[in-house]
Each structure stands twice: as structure tokens, then as C-alpha cells.
C-alpha positions as CSV (number, residue, x, y, z in Angstrom):
1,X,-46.4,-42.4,-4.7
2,X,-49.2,-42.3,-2.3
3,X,-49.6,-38.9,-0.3
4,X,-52.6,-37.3,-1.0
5,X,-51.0,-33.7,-0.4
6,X,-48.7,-34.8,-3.1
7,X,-51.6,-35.2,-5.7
8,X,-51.8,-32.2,-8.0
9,X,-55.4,-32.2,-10.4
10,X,-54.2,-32.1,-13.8
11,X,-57.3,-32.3,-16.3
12,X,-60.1,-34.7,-15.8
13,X,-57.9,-37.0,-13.7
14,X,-55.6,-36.7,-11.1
15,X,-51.6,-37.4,-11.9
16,X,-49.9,-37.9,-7.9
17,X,-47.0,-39.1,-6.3
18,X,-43.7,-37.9,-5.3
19,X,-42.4,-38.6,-8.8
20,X,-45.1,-36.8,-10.5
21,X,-42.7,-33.9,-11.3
22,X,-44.4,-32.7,-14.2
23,X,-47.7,-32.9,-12.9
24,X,-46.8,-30.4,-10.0
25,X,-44.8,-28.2,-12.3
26,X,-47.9,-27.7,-14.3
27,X,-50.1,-26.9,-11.6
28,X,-47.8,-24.5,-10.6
29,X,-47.5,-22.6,-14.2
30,X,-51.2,-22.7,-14.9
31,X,-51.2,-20.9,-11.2
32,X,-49.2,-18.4,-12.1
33,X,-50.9,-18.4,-15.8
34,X,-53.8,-17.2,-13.2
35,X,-52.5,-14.5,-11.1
36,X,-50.9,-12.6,-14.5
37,X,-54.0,-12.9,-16.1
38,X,-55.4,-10.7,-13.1
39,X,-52.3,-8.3,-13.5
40,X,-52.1,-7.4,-16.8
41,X,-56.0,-7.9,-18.2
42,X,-56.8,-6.8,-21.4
43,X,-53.0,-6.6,-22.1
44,X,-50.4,-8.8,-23.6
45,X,-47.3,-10.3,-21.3
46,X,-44.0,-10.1,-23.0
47,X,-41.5,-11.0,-20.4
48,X,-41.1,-10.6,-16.3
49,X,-38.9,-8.9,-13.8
50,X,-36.9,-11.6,-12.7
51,X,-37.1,-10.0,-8.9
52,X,-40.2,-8.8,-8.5
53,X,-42.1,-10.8,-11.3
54,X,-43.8,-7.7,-12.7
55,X,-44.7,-7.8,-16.2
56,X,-43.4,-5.4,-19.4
57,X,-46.9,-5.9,-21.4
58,X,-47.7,-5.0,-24.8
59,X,-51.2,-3.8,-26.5
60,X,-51.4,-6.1,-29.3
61,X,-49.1,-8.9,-28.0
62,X,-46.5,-8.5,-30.3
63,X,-44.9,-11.8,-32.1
64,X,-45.7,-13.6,-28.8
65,X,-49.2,-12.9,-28.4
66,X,-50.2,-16.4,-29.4
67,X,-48.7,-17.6,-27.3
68,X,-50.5,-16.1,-24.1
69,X,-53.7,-17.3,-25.6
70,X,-52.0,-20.8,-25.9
71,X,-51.2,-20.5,-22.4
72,X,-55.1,-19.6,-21.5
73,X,-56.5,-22.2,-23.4
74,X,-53.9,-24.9,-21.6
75,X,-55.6,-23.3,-18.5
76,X,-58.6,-23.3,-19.7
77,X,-58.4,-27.3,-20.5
78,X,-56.6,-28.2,-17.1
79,X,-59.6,-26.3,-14.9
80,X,-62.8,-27.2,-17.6
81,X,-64.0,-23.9,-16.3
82,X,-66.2,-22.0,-18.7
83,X,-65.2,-18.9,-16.9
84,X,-61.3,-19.7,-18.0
85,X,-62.6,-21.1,-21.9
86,X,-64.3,-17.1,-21.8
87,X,-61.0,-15.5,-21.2
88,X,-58.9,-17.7,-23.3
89,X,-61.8,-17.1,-26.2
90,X,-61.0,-13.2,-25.3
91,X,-57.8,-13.3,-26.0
92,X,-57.4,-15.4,-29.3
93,X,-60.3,-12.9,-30.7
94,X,-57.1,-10.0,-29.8
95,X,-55.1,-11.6,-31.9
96,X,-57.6,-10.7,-35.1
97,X,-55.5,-7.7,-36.1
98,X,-52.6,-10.0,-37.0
99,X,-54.4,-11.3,-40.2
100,X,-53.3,-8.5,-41.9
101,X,-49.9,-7.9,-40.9
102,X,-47.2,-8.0,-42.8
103,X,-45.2,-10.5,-41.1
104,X,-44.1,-14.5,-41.3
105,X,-44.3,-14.5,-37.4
106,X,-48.0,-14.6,-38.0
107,X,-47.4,-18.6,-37.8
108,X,-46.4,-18.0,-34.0
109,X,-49.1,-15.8,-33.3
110,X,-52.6,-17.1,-35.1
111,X,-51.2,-20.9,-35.0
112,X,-50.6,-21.3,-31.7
113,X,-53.1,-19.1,-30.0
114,X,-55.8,-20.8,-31.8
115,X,-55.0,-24.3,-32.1
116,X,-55.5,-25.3,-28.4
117,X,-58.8,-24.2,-28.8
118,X,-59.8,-27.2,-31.5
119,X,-60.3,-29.4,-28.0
120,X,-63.3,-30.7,-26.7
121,X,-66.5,-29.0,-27.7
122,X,-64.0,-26.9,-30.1
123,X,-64.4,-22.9,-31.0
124,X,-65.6,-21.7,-33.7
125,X,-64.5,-18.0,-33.4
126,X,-60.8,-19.3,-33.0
127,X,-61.6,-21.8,-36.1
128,X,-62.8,-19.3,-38.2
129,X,-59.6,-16.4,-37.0
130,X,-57.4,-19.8,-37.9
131,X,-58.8,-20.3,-41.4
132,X,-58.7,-16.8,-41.9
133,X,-54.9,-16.4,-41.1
134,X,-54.3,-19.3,-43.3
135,X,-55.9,-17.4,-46.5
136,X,-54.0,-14.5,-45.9
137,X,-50.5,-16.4,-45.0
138,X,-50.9,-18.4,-48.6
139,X,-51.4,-14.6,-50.0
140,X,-48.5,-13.4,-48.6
141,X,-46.3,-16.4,-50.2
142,X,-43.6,-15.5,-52.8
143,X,-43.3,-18.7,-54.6
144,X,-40.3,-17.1,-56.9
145,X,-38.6,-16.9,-53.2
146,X,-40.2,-20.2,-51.5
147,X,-40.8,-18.2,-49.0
148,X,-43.9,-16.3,-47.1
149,X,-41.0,-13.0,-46.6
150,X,-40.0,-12.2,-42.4
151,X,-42.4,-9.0,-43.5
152,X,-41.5,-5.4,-42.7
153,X,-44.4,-5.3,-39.5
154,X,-41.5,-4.9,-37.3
155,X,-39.1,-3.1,-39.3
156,X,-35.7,-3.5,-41.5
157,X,-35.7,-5.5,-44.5
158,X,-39.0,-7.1,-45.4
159,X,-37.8,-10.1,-48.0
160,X,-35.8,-11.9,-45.2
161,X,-36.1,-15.4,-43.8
162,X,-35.3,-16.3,-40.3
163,X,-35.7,-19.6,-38.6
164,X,-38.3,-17.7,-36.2
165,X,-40.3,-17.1,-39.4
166,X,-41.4,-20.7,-39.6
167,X,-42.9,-22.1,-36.7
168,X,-46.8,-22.4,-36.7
169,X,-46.7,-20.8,-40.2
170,X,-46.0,-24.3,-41.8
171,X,-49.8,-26.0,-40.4
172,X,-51.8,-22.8,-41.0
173,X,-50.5,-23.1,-44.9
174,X,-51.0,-26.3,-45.0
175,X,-54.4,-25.7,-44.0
176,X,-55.1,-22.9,-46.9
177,X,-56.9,-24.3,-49.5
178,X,-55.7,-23.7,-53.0
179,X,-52.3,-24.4,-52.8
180,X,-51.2,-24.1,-49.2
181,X,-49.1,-27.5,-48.9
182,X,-46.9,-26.1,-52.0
183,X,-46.5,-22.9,-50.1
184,X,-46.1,-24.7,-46.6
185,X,-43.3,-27.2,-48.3
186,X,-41.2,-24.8,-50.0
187,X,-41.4,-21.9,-47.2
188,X,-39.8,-24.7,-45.1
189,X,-37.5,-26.3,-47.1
190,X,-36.7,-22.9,-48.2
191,X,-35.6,-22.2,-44.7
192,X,-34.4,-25.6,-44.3
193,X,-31.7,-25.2,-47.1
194,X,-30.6,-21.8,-46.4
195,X,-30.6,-22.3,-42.2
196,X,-28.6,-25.6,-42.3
197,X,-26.3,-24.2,-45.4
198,X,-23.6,-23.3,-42.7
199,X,-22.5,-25.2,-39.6
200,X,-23.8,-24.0,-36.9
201,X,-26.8,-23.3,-38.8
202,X,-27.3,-19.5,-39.5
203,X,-30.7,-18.6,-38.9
204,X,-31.4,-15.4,-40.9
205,X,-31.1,-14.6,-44.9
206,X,-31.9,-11.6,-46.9
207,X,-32.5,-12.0,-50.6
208,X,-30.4,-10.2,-53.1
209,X,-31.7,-8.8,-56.4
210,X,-30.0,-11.1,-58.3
211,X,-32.0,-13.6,-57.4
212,X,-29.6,-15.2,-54.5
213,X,-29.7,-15.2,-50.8
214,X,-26.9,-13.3,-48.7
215,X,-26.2,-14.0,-44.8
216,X,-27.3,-12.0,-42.2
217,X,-25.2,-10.9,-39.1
218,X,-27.8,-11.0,-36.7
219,X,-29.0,-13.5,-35.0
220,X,-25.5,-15.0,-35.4
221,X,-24.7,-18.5,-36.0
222,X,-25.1,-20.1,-32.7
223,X,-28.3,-17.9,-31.7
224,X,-30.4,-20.1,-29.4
225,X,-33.3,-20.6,-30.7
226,X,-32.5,-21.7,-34.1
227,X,-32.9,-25.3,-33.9
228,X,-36.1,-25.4,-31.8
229,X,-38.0,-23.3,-34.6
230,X,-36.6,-25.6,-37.4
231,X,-37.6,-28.5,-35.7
232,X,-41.2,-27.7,-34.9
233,X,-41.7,-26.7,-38.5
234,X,-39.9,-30.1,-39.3
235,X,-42.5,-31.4,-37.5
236,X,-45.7,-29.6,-38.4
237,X,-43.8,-30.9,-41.7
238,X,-44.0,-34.3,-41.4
239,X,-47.4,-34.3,-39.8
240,X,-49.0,-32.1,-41.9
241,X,-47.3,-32.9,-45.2
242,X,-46.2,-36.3,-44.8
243,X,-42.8,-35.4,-46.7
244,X,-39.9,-38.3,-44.8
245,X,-37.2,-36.5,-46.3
246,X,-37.7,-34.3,-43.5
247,X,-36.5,-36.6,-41.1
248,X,-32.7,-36.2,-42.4
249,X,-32.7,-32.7,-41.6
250,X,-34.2,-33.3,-38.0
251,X,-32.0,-35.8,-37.9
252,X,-29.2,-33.0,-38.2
253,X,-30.5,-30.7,-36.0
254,X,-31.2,-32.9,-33.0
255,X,-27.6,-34.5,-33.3
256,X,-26.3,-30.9,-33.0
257,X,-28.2,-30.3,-30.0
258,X,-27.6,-33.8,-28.3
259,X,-23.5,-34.1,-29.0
260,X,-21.1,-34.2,-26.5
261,X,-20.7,-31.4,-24.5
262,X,-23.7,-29.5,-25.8
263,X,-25.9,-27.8,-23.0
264,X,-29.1,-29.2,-22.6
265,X,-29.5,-25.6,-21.6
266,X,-28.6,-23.6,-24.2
267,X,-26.8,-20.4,-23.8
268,X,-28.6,-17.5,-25.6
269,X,-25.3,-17.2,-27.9
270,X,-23.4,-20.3,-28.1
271,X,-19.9,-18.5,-28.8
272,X,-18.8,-15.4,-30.5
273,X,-21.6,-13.1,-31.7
274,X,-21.6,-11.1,-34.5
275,X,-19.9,-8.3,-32.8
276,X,-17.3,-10.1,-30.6
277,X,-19.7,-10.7,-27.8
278,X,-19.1,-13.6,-25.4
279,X,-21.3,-16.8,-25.0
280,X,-24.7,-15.5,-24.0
281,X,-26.6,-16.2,-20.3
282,X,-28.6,-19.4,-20.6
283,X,-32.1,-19.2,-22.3
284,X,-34.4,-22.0,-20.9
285,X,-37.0,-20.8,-23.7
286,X,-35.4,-22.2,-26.3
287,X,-34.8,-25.4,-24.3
288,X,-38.3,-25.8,-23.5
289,X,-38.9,-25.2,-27.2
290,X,-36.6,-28.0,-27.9
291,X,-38.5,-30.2,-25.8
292,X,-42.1,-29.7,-27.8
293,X,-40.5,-30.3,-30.7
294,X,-38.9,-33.3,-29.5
295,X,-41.8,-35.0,-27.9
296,X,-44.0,-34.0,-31.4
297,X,-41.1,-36.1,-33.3
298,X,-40.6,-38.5,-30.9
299,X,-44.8,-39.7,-31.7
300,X,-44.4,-39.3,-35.5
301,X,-41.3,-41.4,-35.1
302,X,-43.2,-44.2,-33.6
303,X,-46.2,-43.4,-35.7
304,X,-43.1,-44.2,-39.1
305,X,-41.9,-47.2,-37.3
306,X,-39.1,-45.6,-36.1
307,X,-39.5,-46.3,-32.3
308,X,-35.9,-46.9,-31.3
309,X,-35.4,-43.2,-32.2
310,X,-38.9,-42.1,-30.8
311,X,-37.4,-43.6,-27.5
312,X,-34.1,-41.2,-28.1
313,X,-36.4,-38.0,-28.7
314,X,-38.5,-39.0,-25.6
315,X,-35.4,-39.3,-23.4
316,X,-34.1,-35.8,-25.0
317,X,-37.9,-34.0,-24.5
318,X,-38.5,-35.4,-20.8
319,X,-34.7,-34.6,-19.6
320,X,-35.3,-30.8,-20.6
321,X,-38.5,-30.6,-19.0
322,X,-36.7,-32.5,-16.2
323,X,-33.9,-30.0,-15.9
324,X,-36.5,-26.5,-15.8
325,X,-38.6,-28.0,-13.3
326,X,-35.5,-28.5,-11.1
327,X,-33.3,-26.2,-11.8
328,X,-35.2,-23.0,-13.5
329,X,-39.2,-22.8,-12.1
330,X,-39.4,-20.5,-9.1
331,X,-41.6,-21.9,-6.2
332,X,-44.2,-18.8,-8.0
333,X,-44.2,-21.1,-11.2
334,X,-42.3,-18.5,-13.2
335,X,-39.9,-20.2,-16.0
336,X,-36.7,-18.1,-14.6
337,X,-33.3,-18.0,-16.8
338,X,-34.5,-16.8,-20.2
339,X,-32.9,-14.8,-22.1
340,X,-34.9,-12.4,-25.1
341,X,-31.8,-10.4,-26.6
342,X,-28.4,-11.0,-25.4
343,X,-26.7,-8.8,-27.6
344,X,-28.8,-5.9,-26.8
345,X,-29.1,-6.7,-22.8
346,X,-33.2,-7.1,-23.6
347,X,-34.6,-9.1,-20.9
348,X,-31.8,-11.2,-20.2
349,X,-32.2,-13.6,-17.6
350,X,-36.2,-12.9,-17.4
351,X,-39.6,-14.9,-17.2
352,X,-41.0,-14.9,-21.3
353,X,-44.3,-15.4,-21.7
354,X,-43.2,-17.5,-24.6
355,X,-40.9,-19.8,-22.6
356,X,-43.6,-20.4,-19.8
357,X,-46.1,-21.2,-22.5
358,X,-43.3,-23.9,-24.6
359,X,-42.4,-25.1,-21.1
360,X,-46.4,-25.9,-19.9
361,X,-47.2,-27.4,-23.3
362,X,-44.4,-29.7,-22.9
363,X,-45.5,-30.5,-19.4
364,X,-48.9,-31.2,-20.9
365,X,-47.5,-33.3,-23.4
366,X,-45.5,-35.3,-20.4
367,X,-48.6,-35.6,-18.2
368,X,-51.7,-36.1,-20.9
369,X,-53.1,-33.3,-20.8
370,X,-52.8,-32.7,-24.4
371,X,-51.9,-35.1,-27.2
372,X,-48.8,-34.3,-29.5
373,X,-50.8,-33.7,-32.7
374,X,-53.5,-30.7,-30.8
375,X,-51.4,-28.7,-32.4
């Protein structure tokens, strides 16, 4: 513990040593955070070249616009330099045109590209884009349904709901004044009943006319990011709506992920697919999603008096992180080995903008940076 070219500056304070493994895989995302800022500007990252790490950018940033602003402000809170806050600021103010659209993914973009921002000395333009999206999220809810509907901003059926329909989407209801933590409580136990109705979960749903809900093909059961979306919304749950029940179902969910044998890993199709496809490559995205949500839990489980288990989640959380920093971040601090659409060969074993940003909160969360309930 005591080189000083060991040291990396994280924040305020400096975290060193040669067991500061997070701390130096930080430094090295938010680096790379830096140098894609400069190559794609104005733009939107989606997900990197895993050879030459050149971006496929978008205009508007697409479901995973938020979290590119996430990643700024992280940068922007690491470096304390207005010049960063300015282009994080930038960015989350892009994001405006998603108010309006019709879609439930409007929890992953105006969530979590503004909630970084409520950090010291706050902002008010991201506040006010945040209450904003609330309002129009509670509009968008179907309480006949329980649900705020997947939305047809992307295409195919509009009344859906997908496990990816609920993360971030649970705090900005909750938020919505006049009946947002009704909407925010049955949009995720809505999701909650249907998703973990089948073993493995299945994490899409498309509602009949007759007033029932019928399975989807696709994702299939087994899709890898299904658990990590369920469990943040359990846990913007049980922060936001203090509802314990909720603890059986993450209970579930992490006992799937932790049994014998599962990867800590995940491939991006654990088995058969819906059309006879073979297990998927791995996708560390969802693994570093996995670890956010488990680090979240692991404080509310202390917070309950539950700290044996909050020791469990902590264990879980820090091994994942563990694992990517070791085995998946390229000495350029790209988050290699994730996977966007395995059945379509999209971006299979790429960077994602939204695994680097999962993986760097998760590191924040590890070193201090942030606290768990930021966001």
C-alpha cells in the first residue's frame, strides 16, 4: 500500500495502494469517459468496436442516453472541474426530447442521466428535466394494466412490459406528485408478478384484450439482463417506497443469480433461445448491472437490520466488480465482453456505453465516490 505511483485521485481524496483495484479501474474509465467525449461531441455513444474502439453513435441517445450523462456527471464529480459539470449539464439538457416519448425506457434515460447531478451544489436544469419526466411518466401510467406500457417509441407492440421497462422509471414515479407511489408500486409489482411467473423468469409480456397477459418470445427466458433490471427497481422500491415485501422477491432473484454453477458473468442467453440458438457470448453489462443493484441492497439491508445478508450482497457486488477489472477492462478503460443482441449478432462482444457507465457507478459505489442512495 504505499507507492506513490500507485495512488490514483479519486474525488476529493486520494484512494492508493496496490490493492486499490477499484480506485485504478475508475481512473481508468473516467479516462476513457474523456477521450470519447472528444470523439463523438454533441453525439450519443451506443456501443464500441471491440478492435479499434470506435464508436456507433446515435443523435438523440436512444434508450441509453442517460446513461452517457450518468457517466459525465461521475466524471464530472471525480475531477470537481466546472469545465466537466458544463459538459455533463450539456448532455442531460439532450435528453429533454425524451419527456415526450412514448416509452417506459424513459426511467433509464431521464433517471439516471439526471440523478447524478443532485450532488454537491446540485442542478437545477437537470432537477427541473427530472420533475418534468416524472409528470409525464405518472401520465403515461395505465392503472387498469399496473403498468406505465414498454410504449411504441421504438416500434412493435406498445402495451408490453419488459423487465428493461422498469429501471429508473420506479424513483421518477415515485417522485410525481399526485399519485406517483401508486403508479411506481404497481408498475413494479406488476412486472414483478408477471417476470418471476416462470422459472427462469421471462422478462417480456404483451397484454391480451381480454384483459390477461400472454408471453413473449423474445427476450427469451434466460435473457441476461433480466435480473439486474428487476433488482434495481426492487431497490428504488424499497428505498423509495419502503414496501419489505419486496425483499422476498430480491431474495429470489439474487439466489438465482448466486446458485451453484451460475456465472458470475453471465452469458447474454443462458441456454436455448427462442429460436434454437445456443448459450449466448458473455455480457459483462448485465454483470456490472448486477453489481449496482447489489451494493444498493446490500445498504438498505443494513439500513432494515438485515446485515448478515447486506454482508452476502456486498460479497456478491465487489466480486463482480472484482472479476471486470481483472478479467474484462482493456488497459484503454473500455468495459470489453458485452454483448447488446445475441440473437441478432448486434454488437456482440463490444464496449456499451451502458455497461461502462453500470460498471464506473459500481466502482464509485466501492471507492466513495458516490453513496448508494445518489441515485
Amino acid at each position: 500500500m504505499g507507492k506513490a505511483d500507485d495512488q490514483v485521485q479519486v474525488a476529493a481524496g486520494t484512494v492508493g495502494g496496490a490493492g486499490d483495484w477499484a480506485g485504478r479501474a475508475l481512473a481508468a474509465v473516467l479516462e476513457r469517459v474523456a477521450r470519447t467525449a472528444d470523439e463523438v461531441g454533441a453525439r450519443f455513444p451506443l456501443h464500441a468496436d471491440p478492435e479499434t474502439g470506435a464508436w456507433t453513435t446515435t443523435g438523440r441517445g436512444s434508450w441509453t442516453g442517460g446513461c452517457w450523462a450518468g457517466l459525465l456527471w461521475l466524471r464530472a464529480l471525480s475531477s470537481g472541474a466546472p469545465e466537466d459539470r458544463a459538459a455533463a449539464a450539456r448532455c442531460t439538457e439532450q435528453l429533454g426530447y425524451w419527456t415526450a416519448q412514448d416509452t417506459a425506457t424513459r426511467g433509464l434515460v431521464l433517471w439516471y442521466g439526471t440523478a447524478l447531478a443532485a450532488g454537491p451544489g446540485g442542478d437545477e436544469a437537470a432537477a427541473a428535466l427530472r420533475d418534468r419526466a416524472a409528470r409525464a411518466c405518472l401520465a403515461a401510467y395505465e392503472p387498469e394494466w399496473g403498468v406505465v406500457p414498454w410504449g411504441g417509441a421504438f416500434g412493435g407492440p406498445r402495451l408490453l412490459a419488459r423487465a428493461d421497462g422498469v429501471p429508473g422509471l420506479v424513483p421518477l414515479l415515485a417522485g410525481a406528485p399526485g399519485g406517483g407511489r401508486a403508479a411506481a408500486y404497481g408498475h413494479l409489482t406488476r412486472h414483478l408478478a408477471l417476470c418471476l411467473a416462470e422459472d427462469p423468469p421471462r422478462p417480456a409480456w404483451q397484454a391480451r384484450p381480454d384483459g390477461t397477459w400472454a408471453a413473449c418470445a423474445e427476450p427469451a427466458p434466460g435473457w441476461s439482463r433480466t435480473a439486474g433490471w428487476l433488482l434495481l427497481g426492487i431497490a428504488d422500491g424499497l428505498r423509495h417506497l419502503r414496501e419489505s415485501e419486496l425483499w422476498e422477491a430480491a431474495g429470489h432473484l439474487v439466489a438465482l443469480r448466486t446458485a451453484p454453477g451460475a456465472a458470475l458473468v453471465p452469458p447474454a442467453q443462458d441456454g436455448p433461445g427462442g429460436a434454437g440458438q445456443p448459450p449466448g457470448p458473455p455480457d459483462t453489462s448485465a454483470a456490472a448491472i448486477e453489481a449496482v443493484a447489489a451494493l444498493k441492497l446490500a445498504a438498505l439491508a443494513r439500513a432494515a437490520g438485515r446485515g448478515p445478508e447486506g454482508d452476502r450482497l456486498t460479497r456478491w457486488g465487489q466480486r463482480i466488480l472484482h472479476r471486470l477489472s481483472v478479467a474484462h477492462l482493456s488497459p484503454s478503460g473500455a468495459l470489453r465482453d458485452g454483448c447488446y443482441d445475441a440473437a441478432r449478432g448486434l454488437a456482440p462482444r463490444h464496449e456499451l456505453v451502458w455497461g461502462d457507465f453500470f460498471f464506473a457507478w459500481g466502482l464509485a459505489l466501492r471507492t466513495g465516490l458516490v453513496e448508494p442512495f445518489t441515485m
